[in-house]
matplotlib code that plots the C-alpha trace (Angstrom):
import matplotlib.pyplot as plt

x = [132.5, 129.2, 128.1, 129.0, 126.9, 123.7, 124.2, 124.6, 120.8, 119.5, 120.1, 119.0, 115.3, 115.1, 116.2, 113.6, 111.0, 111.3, 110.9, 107.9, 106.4, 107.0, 103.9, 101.3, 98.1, 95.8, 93.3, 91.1, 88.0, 86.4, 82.7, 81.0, 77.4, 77.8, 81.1, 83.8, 87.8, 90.3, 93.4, 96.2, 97.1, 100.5, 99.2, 96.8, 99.0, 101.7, 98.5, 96.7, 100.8, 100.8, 97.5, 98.6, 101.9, 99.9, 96.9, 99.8, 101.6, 98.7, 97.8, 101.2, 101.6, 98.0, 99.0, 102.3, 100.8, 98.1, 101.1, 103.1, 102.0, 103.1, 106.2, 107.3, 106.4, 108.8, 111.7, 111.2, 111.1, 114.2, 116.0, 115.2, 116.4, 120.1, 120.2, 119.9, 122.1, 124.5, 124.0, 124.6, 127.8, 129.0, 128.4, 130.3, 133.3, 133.4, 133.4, 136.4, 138.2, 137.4, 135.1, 132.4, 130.3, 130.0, 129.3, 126.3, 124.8, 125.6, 123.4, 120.9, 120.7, 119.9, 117.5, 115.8, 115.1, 113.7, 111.4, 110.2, 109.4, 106.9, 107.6, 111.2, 110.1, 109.2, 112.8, 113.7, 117.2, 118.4, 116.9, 118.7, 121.8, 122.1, 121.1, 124.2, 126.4, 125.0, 125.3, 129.2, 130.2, 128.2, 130.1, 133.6, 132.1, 131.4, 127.5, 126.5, 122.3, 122.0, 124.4, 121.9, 119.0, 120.4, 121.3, 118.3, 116.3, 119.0, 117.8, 114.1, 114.5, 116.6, 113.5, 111.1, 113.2, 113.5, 116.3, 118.9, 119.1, 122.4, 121.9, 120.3, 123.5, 125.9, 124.1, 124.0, 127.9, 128.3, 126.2, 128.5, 131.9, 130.1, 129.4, 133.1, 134.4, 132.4, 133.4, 129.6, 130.2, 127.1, 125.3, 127.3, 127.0, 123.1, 123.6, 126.1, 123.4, 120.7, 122.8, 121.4, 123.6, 125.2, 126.6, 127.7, 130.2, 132.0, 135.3, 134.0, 131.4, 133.7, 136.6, 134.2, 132.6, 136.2, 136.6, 133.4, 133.9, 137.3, 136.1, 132.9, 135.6, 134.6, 137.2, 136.3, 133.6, 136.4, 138.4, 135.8, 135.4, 139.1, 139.2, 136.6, 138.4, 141.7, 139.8, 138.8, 142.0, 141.4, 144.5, 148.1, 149.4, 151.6, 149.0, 146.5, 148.6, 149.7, 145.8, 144.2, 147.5, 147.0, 142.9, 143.3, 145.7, 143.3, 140.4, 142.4, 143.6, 139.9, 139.3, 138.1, 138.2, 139.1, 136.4, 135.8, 139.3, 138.9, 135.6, 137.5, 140.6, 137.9, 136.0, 139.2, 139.6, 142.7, 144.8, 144.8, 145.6, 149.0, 150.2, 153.0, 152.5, 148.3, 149.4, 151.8, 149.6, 146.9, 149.0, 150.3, 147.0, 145.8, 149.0, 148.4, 144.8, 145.8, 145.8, 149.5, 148.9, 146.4, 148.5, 151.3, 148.7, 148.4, 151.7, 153.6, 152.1, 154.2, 157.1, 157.7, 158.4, 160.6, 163.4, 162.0, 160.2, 161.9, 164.0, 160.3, 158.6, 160.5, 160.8, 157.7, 156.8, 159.8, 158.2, 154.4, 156.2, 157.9, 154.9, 153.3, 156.4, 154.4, 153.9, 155.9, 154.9, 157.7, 156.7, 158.3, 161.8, 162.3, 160.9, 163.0, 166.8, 165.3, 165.8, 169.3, 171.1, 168.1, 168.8, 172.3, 171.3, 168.3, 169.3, 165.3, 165.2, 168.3, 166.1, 163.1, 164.8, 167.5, 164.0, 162.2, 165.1, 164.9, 161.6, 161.8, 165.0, 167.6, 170.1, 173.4, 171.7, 169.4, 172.7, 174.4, 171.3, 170.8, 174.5, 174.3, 171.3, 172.8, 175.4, 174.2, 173.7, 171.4, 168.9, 167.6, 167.9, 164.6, 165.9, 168.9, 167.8, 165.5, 168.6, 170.7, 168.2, 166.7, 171.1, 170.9, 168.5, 170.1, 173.1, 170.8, 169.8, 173.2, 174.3, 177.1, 176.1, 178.8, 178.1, 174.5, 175.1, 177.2, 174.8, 172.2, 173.9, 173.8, 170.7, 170.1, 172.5, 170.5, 167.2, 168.5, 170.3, 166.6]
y = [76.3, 77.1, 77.4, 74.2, 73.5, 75.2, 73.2, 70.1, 70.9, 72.2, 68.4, 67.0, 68.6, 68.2, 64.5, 64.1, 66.3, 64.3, 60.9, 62.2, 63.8, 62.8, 60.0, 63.1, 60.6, 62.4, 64.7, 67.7, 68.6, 71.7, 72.5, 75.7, 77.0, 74.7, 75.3, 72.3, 73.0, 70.3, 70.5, 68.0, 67.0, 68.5, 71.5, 72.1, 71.2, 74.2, 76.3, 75.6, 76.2, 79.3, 80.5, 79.6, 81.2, 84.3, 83.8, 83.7, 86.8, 88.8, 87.6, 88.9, 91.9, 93.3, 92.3, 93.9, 97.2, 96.6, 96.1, 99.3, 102.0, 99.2, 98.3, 101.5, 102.4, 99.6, 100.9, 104.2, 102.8, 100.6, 103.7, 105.6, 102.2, 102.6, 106.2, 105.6, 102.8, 104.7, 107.5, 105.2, 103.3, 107.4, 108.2, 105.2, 105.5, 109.3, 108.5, 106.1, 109.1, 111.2, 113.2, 114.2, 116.4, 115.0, 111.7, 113.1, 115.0, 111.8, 109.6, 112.5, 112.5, 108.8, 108.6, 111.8, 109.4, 106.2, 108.7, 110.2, 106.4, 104.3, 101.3, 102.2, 103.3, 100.1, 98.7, 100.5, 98.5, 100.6, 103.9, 102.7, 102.3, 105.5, 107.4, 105.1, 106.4, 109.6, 109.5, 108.6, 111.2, 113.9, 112.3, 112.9, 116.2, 117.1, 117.7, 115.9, 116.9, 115.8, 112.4, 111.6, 112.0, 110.0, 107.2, 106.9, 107.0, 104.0, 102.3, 102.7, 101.3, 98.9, 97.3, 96.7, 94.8, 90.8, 89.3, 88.8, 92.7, 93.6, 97.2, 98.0, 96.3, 98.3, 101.5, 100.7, 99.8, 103.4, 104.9, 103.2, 104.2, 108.1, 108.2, 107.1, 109.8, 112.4, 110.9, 109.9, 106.2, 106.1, 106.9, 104.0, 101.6, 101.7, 101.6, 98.3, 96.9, 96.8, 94.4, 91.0, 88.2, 87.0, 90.6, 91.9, 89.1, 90.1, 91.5, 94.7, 95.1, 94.0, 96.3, 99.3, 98.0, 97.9, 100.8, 102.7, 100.8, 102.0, 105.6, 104.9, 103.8, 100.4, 98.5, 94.9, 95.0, 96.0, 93.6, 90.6, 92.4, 92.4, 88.5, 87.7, 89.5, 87.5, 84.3, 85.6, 86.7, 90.2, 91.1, 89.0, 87.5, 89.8, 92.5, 90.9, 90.0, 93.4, 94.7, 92.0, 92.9, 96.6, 96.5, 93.9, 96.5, 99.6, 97.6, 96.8, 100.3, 101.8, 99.6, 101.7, 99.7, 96.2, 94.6, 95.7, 95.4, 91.4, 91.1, 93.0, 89.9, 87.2, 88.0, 88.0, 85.2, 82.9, 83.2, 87.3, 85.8, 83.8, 87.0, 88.5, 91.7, 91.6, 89.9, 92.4, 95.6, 93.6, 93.4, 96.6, 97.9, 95.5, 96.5, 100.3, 99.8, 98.8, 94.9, 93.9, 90.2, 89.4, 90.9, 88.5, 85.6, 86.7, 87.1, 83.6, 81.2, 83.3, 84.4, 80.0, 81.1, 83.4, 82.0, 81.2, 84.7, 87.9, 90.6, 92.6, 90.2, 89.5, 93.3, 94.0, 91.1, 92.4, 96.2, 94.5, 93.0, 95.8, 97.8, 94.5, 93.5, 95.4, 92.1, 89.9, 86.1, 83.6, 81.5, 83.8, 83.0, 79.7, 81.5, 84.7, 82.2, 80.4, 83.9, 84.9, 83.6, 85.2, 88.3, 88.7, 89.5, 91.8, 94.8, 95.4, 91.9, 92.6, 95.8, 94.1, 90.9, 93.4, 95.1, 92.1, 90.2, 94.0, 93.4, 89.9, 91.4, 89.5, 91.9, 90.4, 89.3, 92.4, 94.2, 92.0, 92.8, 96.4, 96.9, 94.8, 97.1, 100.4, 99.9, 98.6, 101.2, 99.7, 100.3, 103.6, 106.6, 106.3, 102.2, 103.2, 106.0, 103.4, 100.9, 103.7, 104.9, 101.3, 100.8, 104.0, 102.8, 99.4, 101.5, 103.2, 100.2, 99.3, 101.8, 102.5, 106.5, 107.7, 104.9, 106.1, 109.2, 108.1, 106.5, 108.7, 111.3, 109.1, 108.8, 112.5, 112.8, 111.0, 112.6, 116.1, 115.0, 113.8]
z = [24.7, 25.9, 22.3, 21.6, 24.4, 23.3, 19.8, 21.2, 23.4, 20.1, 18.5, 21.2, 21.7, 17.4, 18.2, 20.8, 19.0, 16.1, 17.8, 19.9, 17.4, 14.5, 14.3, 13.9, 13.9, 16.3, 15.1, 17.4, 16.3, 17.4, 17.0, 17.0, 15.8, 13.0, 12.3, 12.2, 13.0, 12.6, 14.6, 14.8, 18.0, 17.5, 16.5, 19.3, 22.0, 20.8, 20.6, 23.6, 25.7, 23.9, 25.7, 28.9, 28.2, 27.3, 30.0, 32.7, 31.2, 31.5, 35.2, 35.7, 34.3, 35.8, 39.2, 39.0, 37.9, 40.4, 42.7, 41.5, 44.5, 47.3, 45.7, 45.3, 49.1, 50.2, 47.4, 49.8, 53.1, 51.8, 51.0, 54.1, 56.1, 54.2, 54.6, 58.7, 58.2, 56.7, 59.0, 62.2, 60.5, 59.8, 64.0, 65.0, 62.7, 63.5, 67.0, 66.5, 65.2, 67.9, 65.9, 68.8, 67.4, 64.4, 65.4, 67.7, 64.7, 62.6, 65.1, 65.7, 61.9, 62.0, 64.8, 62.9, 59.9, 61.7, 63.9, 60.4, 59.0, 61.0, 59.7, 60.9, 63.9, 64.9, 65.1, 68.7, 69.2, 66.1, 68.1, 71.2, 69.9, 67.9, 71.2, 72.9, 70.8, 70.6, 74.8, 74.6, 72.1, 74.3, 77.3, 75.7, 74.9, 78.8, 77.6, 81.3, 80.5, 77.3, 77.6, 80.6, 78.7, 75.8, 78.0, 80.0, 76.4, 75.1, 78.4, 78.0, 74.1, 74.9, 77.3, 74.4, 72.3, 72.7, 75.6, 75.7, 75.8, 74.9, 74.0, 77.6, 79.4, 77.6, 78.5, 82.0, 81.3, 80.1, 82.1, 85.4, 83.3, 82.6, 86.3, 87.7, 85.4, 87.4, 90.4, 91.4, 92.9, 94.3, 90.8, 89.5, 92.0, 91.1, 87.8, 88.1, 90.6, 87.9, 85.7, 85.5, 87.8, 84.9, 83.4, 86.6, 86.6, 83.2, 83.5, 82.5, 84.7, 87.7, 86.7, 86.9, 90.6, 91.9, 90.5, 91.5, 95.5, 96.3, 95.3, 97.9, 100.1, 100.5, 100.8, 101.8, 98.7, 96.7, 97.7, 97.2, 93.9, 93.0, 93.8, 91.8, 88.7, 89.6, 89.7, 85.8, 85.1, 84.6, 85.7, 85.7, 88.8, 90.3, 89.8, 91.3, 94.4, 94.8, 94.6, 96.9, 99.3, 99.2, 99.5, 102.6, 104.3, 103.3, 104.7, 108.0, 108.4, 108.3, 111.9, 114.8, 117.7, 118.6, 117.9, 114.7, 113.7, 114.8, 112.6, 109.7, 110.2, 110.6, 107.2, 105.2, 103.2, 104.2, 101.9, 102.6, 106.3, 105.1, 103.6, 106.1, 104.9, 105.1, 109.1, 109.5, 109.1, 111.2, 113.7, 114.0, 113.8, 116.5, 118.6, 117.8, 119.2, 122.8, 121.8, 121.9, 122.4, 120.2, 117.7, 118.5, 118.1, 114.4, 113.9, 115.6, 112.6, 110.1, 112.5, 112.9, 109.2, 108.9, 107.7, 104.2, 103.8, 102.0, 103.3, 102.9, 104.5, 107.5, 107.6, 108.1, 110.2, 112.7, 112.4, 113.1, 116.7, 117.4, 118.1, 119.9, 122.8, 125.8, 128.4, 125.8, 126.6, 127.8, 125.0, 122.8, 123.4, 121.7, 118.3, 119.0, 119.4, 116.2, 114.4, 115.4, 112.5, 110.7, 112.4, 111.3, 107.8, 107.9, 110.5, 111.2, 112.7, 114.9, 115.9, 116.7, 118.8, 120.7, 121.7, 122.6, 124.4, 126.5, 127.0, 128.8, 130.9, 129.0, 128.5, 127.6, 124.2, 123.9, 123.9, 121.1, 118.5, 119.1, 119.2, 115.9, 114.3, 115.4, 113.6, 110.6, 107.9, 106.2, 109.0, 108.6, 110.8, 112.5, 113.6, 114.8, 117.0, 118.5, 118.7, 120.0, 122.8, 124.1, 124.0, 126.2, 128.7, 129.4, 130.1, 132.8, 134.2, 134.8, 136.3, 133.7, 132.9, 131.5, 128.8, 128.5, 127.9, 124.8, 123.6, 124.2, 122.8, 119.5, 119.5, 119.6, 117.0, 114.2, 115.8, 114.9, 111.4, 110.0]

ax = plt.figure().add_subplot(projection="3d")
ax.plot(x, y, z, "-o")
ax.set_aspect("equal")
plt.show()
């Protein structure tokens, strides 16, 4: 086929020579120290092309061997640029394989090459990346001295090349995941810190602050941290509830005093406030630090609730007021009849309303619940003592001893079988 093609051009050019051509009426005449040259016109035009031709292929030919020693520089420096290429491409699959120390000397092997090129040298994001890689195989290696200095040279390249710098935030990503391994928050918490805005809010970045802030022992940062990673759903729901949940209770529990304990519940955000079990450690802890009745202010929004919260929930909103019933208010009675029926199904509830119907001197119906949670077992050992002893006291205060003791002796009977 595309010989056929070629013939078909040939007749075409004859065709079109012919017709152009083919009327050969002009005439050239040269002159020169008496001489006299006639030239058809045809004749000189294919002539004088032909000089060109051979004008221009001689232009060319001297400036390409005029051209020979810088063309063959560049062939080298082109080579030298594959043979770090190559060098780097070898490091990084080697450290993919977990081949350490041969990925170091791989990238040592390619930063050796660009330092021995100058015009190489020039290209320092290919320098900071083979010592970035070089860093995380000596890292993985336990080489602490020489990863450091690796990384703090990948940082130092990483500056002189145009932004966005990409290289420089993921050795100061490294260099916050190097220091968490060596358990040196502190190190890494300066090294997140010096993250543009923008980086320090990837998922990334904010998984290694909560990470490098709970080992600091910082818990409300942690937790501000650990919402701001929900909110970019860096972890699924229920993990994320159970993180927020368990960093709000950590943060509580490191209160001191009142006050601080107050500050601590006031910065939390609101939904950590709704959560019975965030409300219910508050509490507690409030309660445990000599202020029973705020605790109980914390705890009434969610105990109007408790009929449409979990056995867990209610649990440990019952354990929260348990520790909080010294100088019970009167105003607690309407929400402690609204949880009998309540009561009858969760054995820590029946525990906790016995104890706080005690506590306001009504003891026909104190009776009924602790007799109720004593006997439940489903309540552990610990609850029914409790139910057992306040049972025991009543008793006392009724003058029926002999019924007392019984149920004293009960009491005692679980305190010695733990």
């Amino acid at each position: 086929m595309q010989g056929i093609v070629w013939i078909l051009l040939l007749a075409v050019a004859a065709v079109v020579g012919a017709t152009a051509l083919g009327a050969n009426d002009g005439l050239v005449t040269l002159f020169w120290m008496g001489w006299r040259v006639d030239f058809s016109l045809n004749l000189f035009l294919l002539g004088l092309f032909v000089f060109i031709l051979a004008v221009y292929s001689l232009v060319r030919g001297l400036d390409g061997l005029l051209n020979l020693p810088e063309r063959a520089r560049r062939w080298r420096i082109t080579q030298r640029d594959r043979l770090a290429q190559a060098a780097l491409r070898e490091g990084l699959a080697l450290y993919m394989a977990g081949r350490y120390t041969r990925a170091h000397k791989a990238c040592q092997r390619a930063i050796a090459i660009q330092a021995d090129t100058p015009e190489l040298a020039l290209d320092a994001e290919f320098t900071a990346l083979a010592h970035l890689l070089s860093a995380g195989s000596l890292h993985r290696l336990q080489d602490r001295t020489h990863r450091d200095e690796h990384l703090q040279r990948a940082i130092e390249l990483s500056q002189l090349t145009r932004k966005p710098r990409a290289t420089e935030e993921g050795a100061r990503l490294l260099a916050a995941e190097c220091a968490l391994e060596d358990r040196d928050a502190g190190r890494a918490l300066r090294d997140l810190a010096e993250l543009p805005p923008g980086v320090a809010r990837r998922t990334q970045a904010l998984r290694l602050k909560l990470q490098a802030t709970r080992l600091a022992r910082q818990p409300m940062e942690a937790l501000k941290t650990a919402r701001l990673l929900a909110k970019h759903q860096g972890f699924t729901a229920g993990a994320a509830e159970g993180l927020l949940r368990s960093l709000a209770s950590e943060a509580l529990g490191a209160a001191r005093d009142v006050d601080q304990l107050r500050a601590l519940w006031n910065t939390l955000d609101a939904s950590d406030r709704r959560d019975p079990l965030v409300a219910a450690r508050a509490a507690r802890r409030m309660a445990d630090l000599g202020a029973p009745q705020e605790a109980r202010q914390w705890l009434a929004p969610l105990w109007d609730q408790i009929g449409r919260l979990t056995i867990e929930q209610s649990t440990e909103l019952a354990t929260a007021l348990r520790h909080a019933l010294l100088d019970l208010e009167a105003e607690w009675l309407p929400r402690l009849d609204a949880t009998t029926q309540a009561a009858l199904r969760n054995p820590h509830l029946a525990l906790t309303l016995g104890m706080a119907l005690a506590e306001r001197q009504l003891w026909g119906k104190a009776r009924g619940m602790l007799l109720s949670a004593a006997n439940d077992l489903d309540l552990d050992a610990n609850g029914r003592r409790l139910a057992w002893a306040r049972l025991g006291q009543l008793a006392e205060q009724e003058q029926r001893h002999d019924e007392a003791a019984r149920f004293f002796r009960l009491a005692a009977l679980l305190e010695s079988g733990r």
